[in-house]
PDBQT receptor file of N, H, CA, C and O in Angstrom, charges set to zero:
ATOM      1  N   UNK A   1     109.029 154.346  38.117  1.00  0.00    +0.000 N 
ATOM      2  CA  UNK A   1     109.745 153.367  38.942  1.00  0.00    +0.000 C 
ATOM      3  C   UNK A   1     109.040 153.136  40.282  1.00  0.00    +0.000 C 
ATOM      4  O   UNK A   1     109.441 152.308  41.100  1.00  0.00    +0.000 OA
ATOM      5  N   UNK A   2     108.192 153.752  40.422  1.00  0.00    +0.000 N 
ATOM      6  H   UNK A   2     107.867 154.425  39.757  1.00  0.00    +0.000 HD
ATOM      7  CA  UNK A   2     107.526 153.611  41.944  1.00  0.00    +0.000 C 
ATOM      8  C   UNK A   2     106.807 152.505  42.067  1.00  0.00    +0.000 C 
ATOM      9  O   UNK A   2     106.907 152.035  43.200  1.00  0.00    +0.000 OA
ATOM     10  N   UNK A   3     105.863 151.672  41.085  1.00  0.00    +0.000 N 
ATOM     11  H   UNK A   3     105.782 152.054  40.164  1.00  0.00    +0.000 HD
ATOM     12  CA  UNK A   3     105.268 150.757  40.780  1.00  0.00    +0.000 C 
ATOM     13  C   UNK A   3     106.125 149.446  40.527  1.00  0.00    +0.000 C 
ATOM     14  O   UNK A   3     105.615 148.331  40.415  1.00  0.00    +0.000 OA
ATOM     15  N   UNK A   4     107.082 149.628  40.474  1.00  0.00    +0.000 N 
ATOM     16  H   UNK A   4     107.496 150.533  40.565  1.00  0.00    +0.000 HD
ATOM     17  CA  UNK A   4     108.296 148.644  40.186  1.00  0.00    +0.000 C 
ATOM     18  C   UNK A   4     108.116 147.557  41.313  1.00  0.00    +0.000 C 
ATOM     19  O   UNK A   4     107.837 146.460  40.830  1.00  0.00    +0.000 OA
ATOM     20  N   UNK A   5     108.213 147.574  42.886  1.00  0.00    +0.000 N 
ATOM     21  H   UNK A   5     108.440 148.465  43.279  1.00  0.00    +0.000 HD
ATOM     22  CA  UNK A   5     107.811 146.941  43.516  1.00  0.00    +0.000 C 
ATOM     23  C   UNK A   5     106.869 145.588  43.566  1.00  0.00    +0.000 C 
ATOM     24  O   UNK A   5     107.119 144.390  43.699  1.00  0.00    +0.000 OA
ATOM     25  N   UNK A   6     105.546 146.438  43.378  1.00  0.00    +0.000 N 
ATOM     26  H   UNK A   6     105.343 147.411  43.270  1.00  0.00    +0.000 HD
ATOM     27  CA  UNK A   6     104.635 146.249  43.555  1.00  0.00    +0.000 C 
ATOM     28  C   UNK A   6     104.274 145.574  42.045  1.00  0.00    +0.000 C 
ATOM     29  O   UNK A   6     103.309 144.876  42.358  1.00  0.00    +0.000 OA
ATOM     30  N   UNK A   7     104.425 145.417  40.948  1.00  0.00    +0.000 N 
ATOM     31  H   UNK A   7     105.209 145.984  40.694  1.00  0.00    +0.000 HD
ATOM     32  CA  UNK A   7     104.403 144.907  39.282  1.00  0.00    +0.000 C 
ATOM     33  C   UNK A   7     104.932 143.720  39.515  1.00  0.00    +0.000 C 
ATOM     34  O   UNK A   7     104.421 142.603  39.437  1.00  0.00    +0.000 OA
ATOM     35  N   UNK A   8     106.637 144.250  39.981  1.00  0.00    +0.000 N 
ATOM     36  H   UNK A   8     107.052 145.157  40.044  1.00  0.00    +0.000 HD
ATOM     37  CA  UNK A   8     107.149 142.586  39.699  1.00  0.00    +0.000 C 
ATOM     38  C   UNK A   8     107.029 141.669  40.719  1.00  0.00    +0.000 C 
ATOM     39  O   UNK A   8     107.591 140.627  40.383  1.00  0.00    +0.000 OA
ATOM     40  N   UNK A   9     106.429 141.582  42.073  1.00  0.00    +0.000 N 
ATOM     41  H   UNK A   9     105.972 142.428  42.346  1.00  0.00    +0.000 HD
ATOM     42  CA  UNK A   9     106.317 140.506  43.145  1.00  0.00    +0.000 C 
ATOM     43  C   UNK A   9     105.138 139.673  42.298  1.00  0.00    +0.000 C 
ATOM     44  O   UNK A   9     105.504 138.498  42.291  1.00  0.00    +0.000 OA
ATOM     45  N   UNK A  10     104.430 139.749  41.898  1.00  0.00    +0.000 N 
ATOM     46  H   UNK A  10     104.133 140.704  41.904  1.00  0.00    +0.000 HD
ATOM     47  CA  UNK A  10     103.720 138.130  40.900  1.00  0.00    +0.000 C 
ATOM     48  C   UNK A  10     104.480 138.103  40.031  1.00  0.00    +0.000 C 
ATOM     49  O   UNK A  10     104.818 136.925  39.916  1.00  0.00    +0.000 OA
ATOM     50  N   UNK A  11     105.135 138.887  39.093  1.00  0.00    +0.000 N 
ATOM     51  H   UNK A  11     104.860 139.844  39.187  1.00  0.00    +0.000 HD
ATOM     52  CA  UNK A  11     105.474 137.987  37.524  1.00  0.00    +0.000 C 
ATOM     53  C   UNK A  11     106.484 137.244  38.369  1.00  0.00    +0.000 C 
ATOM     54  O   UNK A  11     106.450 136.019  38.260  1.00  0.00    +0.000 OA
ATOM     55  N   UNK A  12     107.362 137.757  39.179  1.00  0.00    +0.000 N 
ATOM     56  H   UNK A  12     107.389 138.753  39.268  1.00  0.00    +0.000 HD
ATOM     57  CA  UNK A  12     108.779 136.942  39.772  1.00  0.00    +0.000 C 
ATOM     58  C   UNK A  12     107.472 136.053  40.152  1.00  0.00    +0.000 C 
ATOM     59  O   UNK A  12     106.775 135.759  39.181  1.00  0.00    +0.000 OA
ATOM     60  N   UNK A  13     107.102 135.652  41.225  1.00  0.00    +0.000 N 
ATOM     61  H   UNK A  13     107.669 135.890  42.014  1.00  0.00    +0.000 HD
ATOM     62  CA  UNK A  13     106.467 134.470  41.714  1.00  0.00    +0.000 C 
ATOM     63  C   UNK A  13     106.150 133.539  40.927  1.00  0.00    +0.000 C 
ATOM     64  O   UNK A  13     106.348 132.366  41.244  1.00  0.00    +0.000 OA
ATOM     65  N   UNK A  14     105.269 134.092  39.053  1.00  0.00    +0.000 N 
ATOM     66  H   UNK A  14     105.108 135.045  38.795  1.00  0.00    +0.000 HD
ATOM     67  CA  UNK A  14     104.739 133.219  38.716  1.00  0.00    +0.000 C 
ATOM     68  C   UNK A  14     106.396 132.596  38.070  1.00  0.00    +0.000 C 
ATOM     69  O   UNK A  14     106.627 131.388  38.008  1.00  0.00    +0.000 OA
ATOM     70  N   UNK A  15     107.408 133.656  37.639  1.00  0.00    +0.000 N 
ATOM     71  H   UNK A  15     107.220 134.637  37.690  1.00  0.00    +0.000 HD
ATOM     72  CA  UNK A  15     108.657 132.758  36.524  1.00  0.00    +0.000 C 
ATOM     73  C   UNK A  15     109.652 131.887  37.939  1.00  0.00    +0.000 C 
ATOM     74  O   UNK A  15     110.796 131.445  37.838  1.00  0.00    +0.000 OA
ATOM     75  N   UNK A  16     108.973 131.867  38.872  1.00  0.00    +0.000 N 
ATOM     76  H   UNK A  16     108.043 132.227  38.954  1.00  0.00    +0.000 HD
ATOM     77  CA  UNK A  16     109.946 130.861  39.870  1.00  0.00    +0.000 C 
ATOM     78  C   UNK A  16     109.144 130.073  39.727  1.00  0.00    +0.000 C 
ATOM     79  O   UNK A  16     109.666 129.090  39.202  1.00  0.00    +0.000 OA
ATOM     80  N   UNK A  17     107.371 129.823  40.029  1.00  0.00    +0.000 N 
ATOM     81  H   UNK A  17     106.947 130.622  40.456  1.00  0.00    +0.000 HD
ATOM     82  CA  UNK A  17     106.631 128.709  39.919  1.00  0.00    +0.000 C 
ATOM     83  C   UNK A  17     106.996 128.076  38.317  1.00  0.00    +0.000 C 
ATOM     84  O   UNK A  17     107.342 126.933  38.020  1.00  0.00    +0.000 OA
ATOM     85  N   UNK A  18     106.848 128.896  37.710  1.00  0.00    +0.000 N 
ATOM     86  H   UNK A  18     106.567 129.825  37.952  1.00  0.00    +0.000 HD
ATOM     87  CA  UNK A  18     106.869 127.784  36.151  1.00  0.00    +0.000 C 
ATOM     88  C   UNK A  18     108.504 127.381  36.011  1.00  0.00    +0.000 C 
ATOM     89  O   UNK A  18     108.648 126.303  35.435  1.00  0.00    +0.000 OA
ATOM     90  N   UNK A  19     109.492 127.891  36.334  1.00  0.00    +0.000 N 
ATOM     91  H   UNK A  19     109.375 128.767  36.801  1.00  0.00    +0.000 HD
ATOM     92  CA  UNK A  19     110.762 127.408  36.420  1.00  0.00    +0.000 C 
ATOM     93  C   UNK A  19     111.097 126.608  37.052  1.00  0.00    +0.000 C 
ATOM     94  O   UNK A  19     111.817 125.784  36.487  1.00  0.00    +0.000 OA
ATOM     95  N   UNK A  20     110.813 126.391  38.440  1.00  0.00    +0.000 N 
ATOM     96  H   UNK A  20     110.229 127.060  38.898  1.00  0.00    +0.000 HD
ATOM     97  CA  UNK A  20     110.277 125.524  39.477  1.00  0.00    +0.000 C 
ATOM     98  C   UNK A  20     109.778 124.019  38.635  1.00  0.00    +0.000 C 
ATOM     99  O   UNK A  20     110.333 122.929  38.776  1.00  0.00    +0.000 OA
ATOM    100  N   UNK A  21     108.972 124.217  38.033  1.00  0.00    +0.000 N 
ATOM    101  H   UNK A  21     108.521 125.102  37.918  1.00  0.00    +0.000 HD
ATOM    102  CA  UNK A  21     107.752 123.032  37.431  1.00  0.00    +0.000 C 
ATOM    103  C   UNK A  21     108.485 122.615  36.450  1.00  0.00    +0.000 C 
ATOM    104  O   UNK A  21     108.555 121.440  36.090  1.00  0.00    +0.000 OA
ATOM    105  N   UNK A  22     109.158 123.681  35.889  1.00  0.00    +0.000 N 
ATOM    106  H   UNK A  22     109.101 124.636  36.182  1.00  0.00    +0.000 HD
ATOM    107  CA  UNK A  22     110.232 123.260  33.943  1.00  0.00    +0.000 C 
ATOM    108  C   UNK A  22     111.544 122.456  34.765  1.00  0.00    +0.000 C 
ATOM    109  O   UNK A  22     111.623 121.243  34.572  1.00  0.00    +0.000 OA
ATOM    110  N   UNK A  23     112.427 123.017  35.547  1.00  0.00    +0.000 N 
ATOM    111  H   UNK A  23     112.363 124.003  35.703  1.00  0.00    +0.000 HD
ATOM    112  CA  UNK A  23     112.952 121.818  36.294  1.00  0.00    +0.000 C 
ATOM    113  C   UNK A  23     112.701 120.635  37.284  1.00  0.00    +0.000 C 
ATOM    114  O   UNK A  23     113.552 119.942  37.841  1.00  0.00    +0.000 OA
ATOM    115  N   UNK A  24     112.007 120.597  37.331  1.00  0.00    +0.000 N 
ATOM    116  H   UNK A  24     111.315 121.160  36.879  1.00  0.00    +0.000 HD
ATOM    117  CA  UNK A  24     110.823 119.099  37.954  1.00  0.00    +0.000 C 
ATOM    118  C   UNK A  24     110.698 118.506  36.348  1.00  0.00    +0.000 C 
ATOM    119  O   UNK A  24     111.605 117.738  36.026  1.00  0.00    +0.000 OA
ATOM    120  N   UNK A  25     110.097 118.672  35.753  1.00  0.00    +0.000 N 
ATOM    121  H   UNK A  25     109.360 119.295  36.014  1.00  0.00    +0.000 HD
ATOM    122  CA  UNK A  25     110.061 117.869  34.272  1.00  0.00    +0.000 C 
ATOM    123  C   UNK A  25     111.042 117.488  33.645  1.00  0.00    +0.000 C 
ATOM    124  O   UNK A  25     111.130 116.422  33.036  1.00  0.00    +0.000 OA
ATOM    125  N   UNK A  26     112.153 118.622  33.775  1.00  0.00    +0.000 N 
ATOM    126  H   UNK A  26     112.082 119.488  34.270  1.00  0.00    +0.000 HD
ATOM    127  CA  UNK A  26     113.668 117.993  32.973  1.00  0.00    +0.000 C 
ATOM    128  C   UNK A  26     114.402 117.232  33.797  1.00  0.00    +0.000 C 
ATOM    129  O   UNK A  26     114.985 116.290  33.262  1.00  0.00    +0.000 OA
ATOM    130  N   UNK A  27     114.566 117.417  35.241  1.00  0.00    +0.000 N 
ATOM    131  H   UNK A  27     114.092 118.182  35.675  1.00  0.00    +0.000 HD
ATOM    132  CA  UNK A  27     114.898 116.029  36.418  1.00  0.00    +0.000 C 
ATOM    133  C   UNK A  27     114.215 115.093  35.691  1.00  0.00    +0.000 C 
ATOM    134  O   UNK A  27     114.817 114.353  34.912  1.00  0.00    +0.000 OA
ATOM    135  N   UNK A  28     112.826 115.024  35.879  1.00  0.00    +0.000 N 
ATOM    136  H   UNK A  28     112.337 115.625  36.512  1.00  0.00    +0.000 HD
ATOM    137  CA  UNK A  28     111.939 113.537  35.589  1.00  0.00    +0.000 C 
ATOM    138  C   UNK A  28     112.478 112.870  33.897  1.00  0.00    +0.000 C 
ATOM    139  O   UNK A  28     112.542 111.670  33.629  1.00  0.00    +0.000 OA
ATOM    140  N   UNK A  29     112.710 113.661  33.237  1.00  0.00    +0.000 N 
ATOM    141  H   UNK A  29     112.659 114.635  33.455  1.00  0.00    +0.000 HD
ATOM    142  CA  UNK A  29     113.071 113.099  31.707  1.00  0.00    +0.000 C 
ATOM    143  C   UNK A  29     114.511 113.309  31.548  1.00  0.00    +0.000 C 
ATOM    144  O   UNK A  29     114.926 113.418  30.394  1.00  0.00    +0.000 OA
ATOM    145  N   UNK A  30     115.546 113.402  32.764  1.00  0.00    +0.000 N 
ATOM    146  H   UNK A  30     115.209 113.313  33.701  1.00  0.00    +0.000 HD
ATOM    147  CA  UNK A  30     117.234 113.144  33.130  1.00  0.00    +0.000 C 
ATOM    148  C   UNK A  30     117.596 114.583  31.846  1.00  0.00    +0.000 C 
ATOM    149  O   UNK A  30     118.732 114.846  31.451  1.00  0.00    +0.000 OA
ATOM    150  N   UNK A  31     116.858 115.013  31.590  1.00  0.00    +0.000 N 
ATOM    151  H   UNK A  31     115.935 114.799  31.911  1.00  0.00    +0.000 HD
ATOM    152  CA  UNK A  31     117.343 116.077  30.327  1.00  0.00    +0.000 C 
ATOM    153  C   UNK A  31     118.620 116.772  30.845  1.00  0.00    +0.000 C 
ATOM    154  O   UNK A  31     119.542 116.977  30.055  1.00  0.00    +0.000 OA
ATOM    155  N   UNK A  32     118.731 117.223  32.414  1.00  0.00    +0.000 N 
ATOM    156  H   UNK A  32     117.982 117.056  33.055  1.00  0.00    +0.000 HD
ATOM    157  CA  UNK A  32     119.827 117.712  33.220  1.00  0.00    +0.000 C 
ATOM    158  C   UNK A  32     120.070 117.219  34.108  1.00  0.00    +0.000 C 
ATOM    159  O   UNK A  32     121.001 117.624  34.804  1.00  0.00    +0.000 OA
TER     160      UNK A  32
């Protein structure tokens, strides 16, 4: 658990950037 920190600050960054980008595309095509 000590590495826990330090592991997940990019994957979180990258699943807000691509979630981020997946709702920008479903706005643009009214999907939601």
């Amino acid at each position: 658990m000590t590495n826990m920190d330090s592991s997940a600050t990019m994957p979180l960054a990258e699943w807000l950037g691509y979630n981020t980008a997946t709702l920008a595309a479903l706005r643009e095509q009214r999907v939601i």
